[in-house]
Structure formats: structure tokens, C-alpha cells
KEKOLLUM-475229 format. One line per field, with one value per residue (C-alpha): x, y negated, z negated; residue number from 1. Coordinates in Angstrom, 1 decimal, decimal comma. Each point is the difference from the previous one (the first is absolute). Example, Ala and Ser with C-alpha at 12.3 -4.5 7.8 and 13.67 -1.06 7.14 Angstrom:
% KEKOLLUM-475229
x <- [12,3|1,4] .
y <- [4,5|-3,4] .
z <- [-7,8|0,7] .
num <- [1|2] .
***
This chain:
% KEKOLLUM-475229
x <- [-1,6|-3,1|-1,1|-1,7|-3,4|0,1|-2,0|2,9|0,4|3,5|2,8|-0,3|-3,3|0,7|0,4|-2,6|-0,7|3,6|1,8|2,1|3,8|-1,3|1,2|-2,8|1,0|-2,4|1,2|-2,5|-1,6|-0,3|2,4|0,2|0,3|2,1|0,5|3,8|2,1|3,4|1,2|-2,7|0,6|-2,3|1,1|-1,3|0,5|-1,3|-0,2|-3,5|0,1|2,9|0,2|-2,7|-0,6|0,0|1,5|0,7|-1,2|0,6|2,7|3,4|1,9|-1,1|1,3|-1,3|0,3|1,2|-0,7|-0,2|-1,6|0,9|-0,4|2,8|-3,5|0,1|1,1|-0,7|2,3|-0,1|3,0|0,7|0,7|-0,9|2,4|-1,9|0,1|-3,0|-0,8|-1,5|-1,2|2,3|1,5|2,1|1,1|0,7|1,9|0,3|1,4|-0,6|-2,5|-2,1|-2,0|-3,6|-1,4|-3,2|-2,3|-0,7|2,7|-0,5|2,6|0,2|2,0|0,7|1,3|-0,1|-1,4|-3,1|-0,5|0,2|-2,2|-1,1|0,1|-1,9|1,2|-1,1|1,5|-2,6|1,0|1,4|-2,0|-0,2|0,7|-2,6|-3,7|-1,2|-0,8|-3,5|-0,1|0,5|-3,0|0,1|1,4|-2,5|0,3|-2,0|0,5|-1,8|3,0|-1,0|2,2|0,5|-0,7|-2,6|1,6|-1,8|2,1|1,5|1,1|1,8|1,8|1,9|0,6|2,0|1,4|0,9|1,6|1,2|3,5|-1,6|-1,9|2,6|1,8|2,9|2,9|-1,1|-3,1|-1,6|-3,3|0,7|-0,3|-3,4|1,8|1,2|-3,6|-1,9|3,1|-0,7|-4,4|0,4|1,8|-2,5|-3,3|0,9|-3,4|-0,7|2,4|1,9|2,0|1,6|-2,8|-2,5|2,6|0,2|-3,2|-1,0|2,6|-0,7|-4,3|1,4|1,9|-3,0|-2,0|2,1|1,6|-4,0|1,4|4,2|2,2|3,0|-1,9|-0,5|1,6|-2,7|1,6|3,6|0,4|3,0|0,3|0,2|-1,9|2,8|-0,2|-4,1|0,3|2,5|-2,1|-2,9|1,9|0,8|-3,7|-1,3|2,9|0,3|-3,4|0,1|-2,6|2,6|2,4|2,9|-2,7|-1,1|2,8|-2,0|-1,6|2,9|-0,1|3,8|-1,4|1,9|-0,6|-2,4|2,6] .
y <- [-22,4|1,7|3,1|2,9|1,0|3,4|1,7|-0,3|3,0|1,4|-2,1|3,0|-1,1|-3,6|-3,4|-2,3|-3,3|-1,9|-2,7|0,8|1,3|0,5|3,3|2,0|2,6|2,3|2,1|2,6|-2,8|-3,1|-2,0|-3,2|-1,9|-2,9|-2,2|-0,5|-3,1|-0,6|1,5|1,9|3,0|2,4|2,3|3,8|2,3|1,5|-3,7|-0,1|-3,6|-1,3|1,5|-0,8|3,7|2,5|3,3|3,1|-2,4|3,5|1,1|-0,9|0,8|-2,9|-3,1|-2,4|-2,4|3,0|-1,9|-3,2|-1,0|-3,0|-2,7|-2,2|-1,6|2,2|3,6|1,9|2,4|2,6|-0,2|2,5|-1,6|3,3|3,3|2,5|-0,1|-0,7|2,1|-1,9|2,2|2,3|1,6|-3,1|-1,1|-3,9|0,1|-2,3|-3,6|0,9|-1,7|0,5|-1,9|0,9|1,1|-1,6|3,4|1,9|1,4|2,2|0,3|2,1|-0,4|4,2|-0,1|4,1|3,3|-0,5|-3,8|-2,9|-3,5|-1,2|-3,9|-0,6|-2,8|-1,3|-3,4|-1,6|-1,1|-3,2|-2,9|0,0|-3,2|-1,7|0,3|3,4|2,9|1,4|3,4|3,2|1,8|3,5|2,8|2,2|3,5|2,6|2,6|-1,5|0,1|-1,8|-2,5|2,3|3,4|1,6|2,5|1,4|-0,3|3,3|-0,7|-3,1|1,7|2,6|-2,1|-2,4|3,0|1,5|-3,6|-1,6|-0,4|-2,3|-2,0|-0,9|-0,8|2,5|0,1|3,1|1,3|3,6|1,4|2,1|3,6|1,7|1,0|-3,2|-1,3|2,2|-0,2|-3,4|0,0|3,2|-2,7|-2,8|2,0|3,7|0,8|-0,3|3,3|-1,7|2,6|-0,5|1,2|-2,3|-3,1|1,5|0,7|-3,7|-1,6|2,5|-1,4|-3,3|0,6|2,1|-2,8|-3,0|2,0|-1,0|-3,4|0,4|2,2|1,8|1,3|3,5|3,2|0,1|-3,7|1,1|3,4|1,5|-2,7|0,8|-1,8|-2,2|-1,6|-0,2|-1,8|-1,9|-1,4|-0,3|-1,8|-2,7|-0,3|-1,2|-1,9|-1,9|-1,1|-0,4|2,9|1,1|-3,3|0,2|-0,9|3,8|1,1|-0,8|2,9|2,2|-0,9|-1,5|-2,7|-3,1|-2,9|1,0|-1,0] .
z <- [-5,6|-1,3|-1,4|2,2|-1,1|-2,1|2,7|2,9|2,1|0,6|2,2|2,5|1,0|0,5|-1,1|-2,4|1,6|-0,4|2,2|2,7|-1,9|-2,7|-2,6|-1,5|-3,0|-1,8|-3,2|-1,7|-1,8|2,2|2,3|1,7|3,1|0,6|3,5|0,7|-1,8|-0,1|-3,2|-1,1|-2,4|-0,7|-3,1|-0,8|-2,8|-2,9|-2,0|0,9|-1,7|1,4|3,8|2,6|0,8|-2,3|0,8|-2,6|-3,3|-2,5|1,9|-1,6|2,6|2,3|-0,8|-1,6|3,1|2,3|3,6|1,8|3,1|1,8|2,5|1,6|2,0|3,0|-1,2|-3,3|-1,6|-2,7|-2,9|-2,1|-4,0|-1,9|-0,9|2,1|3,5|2,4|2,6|4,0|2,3|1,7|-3,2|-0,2|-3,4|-1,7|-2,3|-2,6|1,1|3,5|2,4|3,0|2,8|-0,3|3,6|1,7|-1,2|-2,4|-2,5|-3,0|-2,5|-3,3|-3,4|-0,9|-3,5|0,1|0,9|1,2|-1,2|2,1|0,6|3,0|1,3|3,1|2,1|3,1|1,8|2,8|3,3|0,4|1,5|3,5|2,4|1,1|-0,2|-1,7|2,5|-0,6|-1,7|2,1|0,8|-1,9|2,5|1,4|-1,3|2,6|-2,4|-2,7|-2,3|-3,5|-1,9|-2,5|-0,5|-2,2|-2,5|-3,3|-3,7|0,3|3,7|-0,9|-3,2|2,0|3,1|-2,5|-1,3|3,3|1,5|-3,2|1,6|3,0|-2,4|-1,9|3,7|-0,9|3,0|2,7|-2,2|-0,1|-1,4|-3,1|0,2|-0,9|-3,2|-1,1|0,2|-1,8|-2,5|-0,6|-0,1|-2,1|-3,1|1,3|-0,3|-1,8|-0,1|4,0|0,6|3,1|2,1|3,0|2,1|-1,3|0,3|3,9|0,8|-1,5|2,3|3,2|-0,4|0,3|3,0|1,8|-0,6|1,1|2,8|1,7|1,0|-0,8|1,5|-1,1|-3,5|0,8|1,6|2,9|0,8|-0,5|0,6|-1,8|-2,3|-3,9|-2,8|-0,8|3,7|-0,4|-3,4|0,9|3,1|-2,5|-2,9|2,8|1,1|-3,1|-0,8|2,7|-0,2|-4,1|-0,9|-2,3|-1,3|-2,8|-3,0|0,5|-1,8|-3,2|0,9|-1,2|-3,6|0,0|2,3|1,4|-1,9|-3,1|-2,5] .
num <- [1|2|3|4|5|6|7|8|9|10|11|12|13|14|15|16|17|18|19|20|21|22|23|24|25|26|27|28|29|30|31|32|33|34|35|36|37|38|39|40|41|42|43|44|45|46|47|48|49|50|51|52|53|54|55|56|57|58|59|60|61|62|63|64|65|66|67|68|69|70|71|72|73|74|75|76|77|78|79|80|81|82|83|84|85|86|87|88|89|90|91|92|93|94|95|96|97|98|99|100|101|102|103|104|105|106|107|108|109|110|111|112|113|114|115|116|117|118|119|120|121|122|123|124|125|126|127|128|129|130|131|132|133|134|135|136|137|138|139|140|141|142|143|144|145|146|147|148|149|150|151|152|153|154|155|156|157|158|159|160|161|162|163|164|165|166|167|168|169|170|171|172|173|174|175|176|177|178|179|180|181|182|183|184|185|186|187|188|189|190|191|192|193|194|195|196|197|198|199|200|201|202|203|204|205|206|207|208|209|210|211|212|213|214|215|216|217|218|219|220|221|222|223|224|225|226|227|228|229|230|231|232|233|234|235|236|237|238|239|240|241|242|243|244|245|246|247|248|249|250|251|252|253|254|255|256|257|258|259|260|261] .
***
């Protein structure tokens, strides 16, 4: 096992250099990496000395030693030893004593210990060895329309685009955009002296969609005629999901972020 450097980019984005099966967790503050054994347990809490992640350290309401990961050699799972339940993807809830197989991908979970509070643990398991000798590495896909890895959005764009798909970055079962009201509800308490309204949350979100729509389609009404703006930024909110512009660390953004504690 060894520590991750304090620099690692989100899960979402990929893995750090690891051995094949091995589990990779990232907290707020640090995480670590460890290649499968038999009877390895990796703990996380808010006992930042005694767990080997730390997860909501002034939050009371996480356990001391509120999770456990582990490894019977060839699969890992997630346990739940703390009194609040954790939330996997999906809107799917562990509750305490009750444990899971970890899939081969990326999985986010959170600790909510109330309204509007809940930490973030990243984890990420790595494909298995493959038998044999090692295939070369794929050539990166061509992309004839000049797509980027990621796409290029300013502060303020990134702020109400978490705002706007908070409930698919926190992987919430069947998400939806919020309403233009709910947004500018929630910047107007972040930054009071910006004067968010609904239209400017809008017309924020609708430049980001004119632009990208150059190279995606399915962002704007000339694409999708009849389609509202809940269909549009929907489409949108899986676009830069799906190739990690926006990633479940973002929430931090919001003020009662995952995972700060």
C-alpha cells in the first residue's frame, strides 16, 4: 500500500500508476493505493490517525472508523461499520453492517450526515491482470470533429453547471437538471453580492450549449426541435460527464461540499 501524491486528480479521470487489481481511494485530503492481497483491509473515517483514509475528520457524525474496504485476493468490497448509511451510485444505500462487491470502474460514494452535508470517497478498482503477455496500448480514437478531452469552461461556467447537474454528480437514481430557480437560489447564498437570477443561471448554461453544440449534437433547440431546456441540459450534463469535465469533487464548489470535513 502507499500513499497517493497530494496532487492526484479525481477517480473520474482515471487511475495513478497501480498494478493490475489493485483499489485506489481518494478522500478530500489524500488517499491511497494498494495491489490486491488476501485479507487486506483498508479502513476510512474521520479518525484521521487511526483509518487509512480520512473522510469527514470535524464531522461527528461519521464514524470514527465508518467504512472498510477489502480484499479476499481477487475482489474488493466496501463494508459499512459506521451508524449513518453510505450512499453507491444509483441512490443505493449501505447500511450499517451491510456489504458490497466493489465493481471493476469507478464508484463514488458519499457519507450525508444532513441537509446539505455529506463527504465524498472516491474509489476506483483496476482491471485485473490479463493472461498472457501484455497487449500493447490502444492507439487513441480518432476524433474528426476535433472534440477535446475535456472541455474548456471559465469559473463562473463551472459554478452553475455543478449547480444545474448536482444530482448526476452525485450519481443520484434517474437524475434531472434543477430548475432555473433552484440555481440561482443556491449561487444567490454562495455569492450574495453577484445578484444571480434565473436568467443569468440560463443564459450562462444556454452559452455553453451554443458553443459545444459546434462539435456535439443534441445541445440546442436548432438540433432538437421541440425539445425543452430540461432535455438540452440533460444531454449537456452527460457530455461533460461522461468525459470527466465536470467529476464529483466539483461539489466543493457549492459550499456544503462532499468531503471537506
Amino acid at each position: 500500500m502507499r500513499e497517493l501524491p497530494p496532487d492526484t486528480a479525481s477517480l473520474a479521470r482515471g487511475l495513478p500508476e497501480c498494478e493490475p487489481g489493485s483499489l485506489v481511494a481518494l478522500g478530500a485530503h489524500g488517499g491511497v493505493a494498494a495491489a490486491p492481497a488476501a485479507g487486506l483491509d483498508l479502513l476510512f473515517g474521520r479518525d484521521e490517525p487511526g483509518v487509512h483514509i480520512a473522510v469527514g475528520e470535524d464531522d461527528p457524525r461519521v464514524s470514527r472508523r465508518h467504512g472498510l474496504l477489502h480484499c479476499d485476493g481477487q475482489r474488493w468490497t466496501i463494508r459499512n461499520t459506521g451508524v449513518v448509511p453510505i450512499r453507491l451510485p444509483g441512490s443505493q444505500l449501505l447500511p450499517s453492517g451491510h456489504e458490497q462487491p466493489l465493481p471493476v470502474s469507478y464508484t463514488p460514494v458519499f457519507i450525508r450526515t444532513g441537509p446539505g452535508r455529506e463527504h465524498l470517497l472516491e474509489i476506483r478498482v483496476a482491471s485485473p491482470a490479463e493472461p498472457g503477455p501484455p497487449a500493447p496500448p490502444p492507439a487513441p480514437p480518432a476524433d474528426p470533429a476535433g472534440r477535446p478531452a475535456t472541455w474548456e469552461l471559465t469559473a463562473r461556467e463551472r459554478l452553475v453547471l455543478v449547480a444545474l447537474g448536482q444530482r448526476y454528480l452525485r450519481h443520484e437514481a434517474n437524475p434531472q437538471p434543477r430548475t432555473w430557480n433552484q440555481v440561482a437560489e443556491q449561487l444567490a447564498e454562495l455569492q450574495p453580492d453577484q445578484r444571480w437570477t434565473p436568467g443569468a443561471a440560463e443564459d450562462t448554461v444556454r452559452e455553453v450549449r451554443a458553443r459545444l453544440a459546434r462539435t456535439v449534437a443534441g445541445l440546442t433547440r436548432d438540433q432538437l426541435a421541440g425539445q425543452d431546456d430540461d432535455t438540452l441540459n440533460h444531454n449537456l450534463l452527460v457530455e461533460l460527464l461522461v468525459d470527466t469535465t465536470v467529476v464529483p469533487p466539483d461539489l466543493r464548489l457549492l459550499g456544503n461540499p462532499p468531503g471537506t470535513g
